[in-house]
C-alpha positions as CSV (number, residue, x, y, z in Angstrom):
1,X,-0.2,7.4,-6.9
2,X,-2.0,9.1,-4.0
3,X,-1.1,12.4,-2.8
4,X,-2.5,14.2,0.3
5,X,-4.8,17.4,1.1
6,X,-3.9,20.0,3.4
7,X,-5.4,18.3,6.2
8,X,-4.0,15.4,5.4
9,X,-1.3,13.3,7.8
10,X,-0.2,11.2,4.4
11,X,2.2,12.9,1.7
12,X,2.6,9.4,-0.5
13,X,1.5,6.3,-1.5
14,X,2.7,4.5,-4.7
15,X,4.1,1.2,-5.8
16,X,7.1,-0.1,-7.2
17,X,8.1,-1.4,-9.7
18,X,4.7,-0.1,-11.7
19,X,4.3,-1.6,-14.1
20,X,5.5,-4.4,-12.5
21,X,7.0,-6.9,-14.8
22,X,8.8,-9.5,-12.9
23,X,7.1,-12.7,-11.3
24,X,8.0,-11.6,-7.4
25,X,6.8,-9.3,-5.6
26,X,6.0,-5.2,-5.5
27,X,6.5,-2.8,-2.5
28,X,4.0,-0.5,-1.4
29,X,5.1,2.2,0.3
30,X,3.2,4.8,2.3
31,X,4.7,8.3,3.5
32,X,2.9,10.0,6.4
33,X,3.9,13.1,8.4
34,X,3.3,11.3,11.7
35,X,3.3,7.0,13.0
36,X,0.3,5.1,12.0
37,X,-1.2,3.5,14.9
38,X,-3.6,1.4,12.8
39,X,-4.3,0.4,9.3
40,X,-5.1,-1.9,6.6
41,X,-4.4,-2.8,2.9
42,X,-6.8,-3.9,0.6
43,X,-6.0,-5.2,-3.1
44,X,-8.6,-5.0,-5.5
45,X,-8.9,-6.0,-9.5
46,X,-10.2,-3.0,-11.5
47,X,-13.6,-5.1,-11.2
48,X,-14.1,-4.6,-7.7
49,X,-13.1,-8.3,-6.6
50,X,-11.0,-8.4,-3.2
51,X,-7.9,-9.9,-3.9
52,X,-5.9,-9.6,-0.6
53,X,-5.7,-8.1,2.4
54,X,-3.0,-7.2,5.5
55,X,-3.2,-5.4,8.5
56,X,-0.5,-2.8,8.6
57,X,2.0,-3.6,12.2
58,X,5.2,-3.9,13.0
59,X,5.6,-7.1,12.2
60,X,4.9,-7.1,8.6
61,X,6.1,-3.9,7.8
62,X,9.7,-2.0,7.5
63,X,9.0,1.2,9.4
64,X,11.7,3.8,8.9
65,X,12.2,7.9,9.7
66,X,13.4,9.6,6.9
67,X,15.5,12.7,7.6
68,X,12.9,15.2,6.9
69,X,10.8,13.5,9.5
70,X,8.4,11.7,7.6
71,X,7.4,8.2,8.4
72,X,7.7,5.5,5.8
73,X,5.8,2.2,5.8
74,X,6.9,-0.3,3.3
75,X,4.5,-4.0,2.2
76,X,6.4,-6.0,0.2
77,X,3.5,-7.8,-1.5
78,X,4.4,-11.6,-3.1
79,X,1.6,-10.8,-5.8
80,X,-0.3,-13.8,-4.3
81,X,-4.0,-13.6,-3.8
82,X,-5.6,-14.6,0.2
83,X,-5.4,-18.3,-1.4
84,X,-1.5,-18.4,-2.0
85,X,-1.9,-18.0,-5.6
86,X,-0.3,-15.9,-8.4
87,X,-2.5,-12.7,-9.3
88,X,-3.1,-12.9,-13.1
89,X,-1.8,-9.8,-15.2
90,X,-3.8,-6.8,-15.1
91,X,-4.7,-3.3,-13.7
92,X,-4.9,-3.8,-9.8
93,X,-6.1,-1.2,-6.8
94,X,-4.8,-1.1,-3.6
95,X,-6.7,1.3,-0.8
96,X,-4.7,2.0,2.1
97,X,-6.6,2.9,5.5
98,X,-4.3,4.2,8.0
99,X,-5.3,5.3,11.3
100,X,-3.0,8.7,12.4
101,X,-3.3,10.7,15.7
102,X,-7.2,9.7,16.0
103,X,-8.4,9.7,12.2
104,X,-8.9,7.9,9.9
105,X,-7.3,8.7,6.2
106,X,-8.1,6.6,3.4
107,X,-6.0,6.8,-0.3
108,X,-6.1,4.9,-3.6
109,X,-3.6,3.6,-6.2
110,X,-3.2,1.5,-9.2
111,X,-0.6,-1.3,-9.7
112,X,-0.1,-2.8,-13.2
113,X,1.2,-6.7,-13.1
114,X,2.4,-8.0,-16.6
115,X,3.1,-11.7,-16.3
């Protein structure tokens, strides 16, 4: 899970279910304090091999506004790689980019798959 600094426009980023144990899919889901008007997932295996990527728009997101204002971005992700294929079981790394009121913020976090 990636939490934010005090400059910081995102307040969370995590995946569930982690450990993920089904055969599905996982949602990634990102918190900021304001929209996104850009951004980009990438999913990495712990060796540093690219694995998949999206762009991060409307239409391949659910965009919501919680209550306490915050803006919540959920990817749910088939657990396919770029090919169409299964990912294998292991330790995966996402990196989400998001571009928020002119800058660029960039946060880590760790998905376990267990086939």
């Amino acid at each position: 899970m990636s939490t934010a600094g005090t400059n910081s426009k995102t307040k969370k980023i995590f995946a569930f279910p982690n450990p993920n144990r089904s055969n599905n899919s996982t949602t990634i889901r990102m918190i900021f304090t304001s929209p996104i008007s850009a951004g980009l997932i990438k999913i990495y295996t712990v060796s540093g091999d690219l694995v998949f990527t999206q762009r991060i728009d409307t239409n391949n997101f659910n965009s919501n506004v919680s209550t306490s204002d915050d803006f919540i971005y959920d990817y749910l992700w088939n657990l396919k790689n770029a090919s169409g294929n299964d990912v294998a079981s292991g330790i995966y790394i996402y990196l989400i980019e998001a571009e928020i009121d002119n800058r660029k913020e960039i946060k880590t976090g760790k998905l376990a798959i267990i086939r």
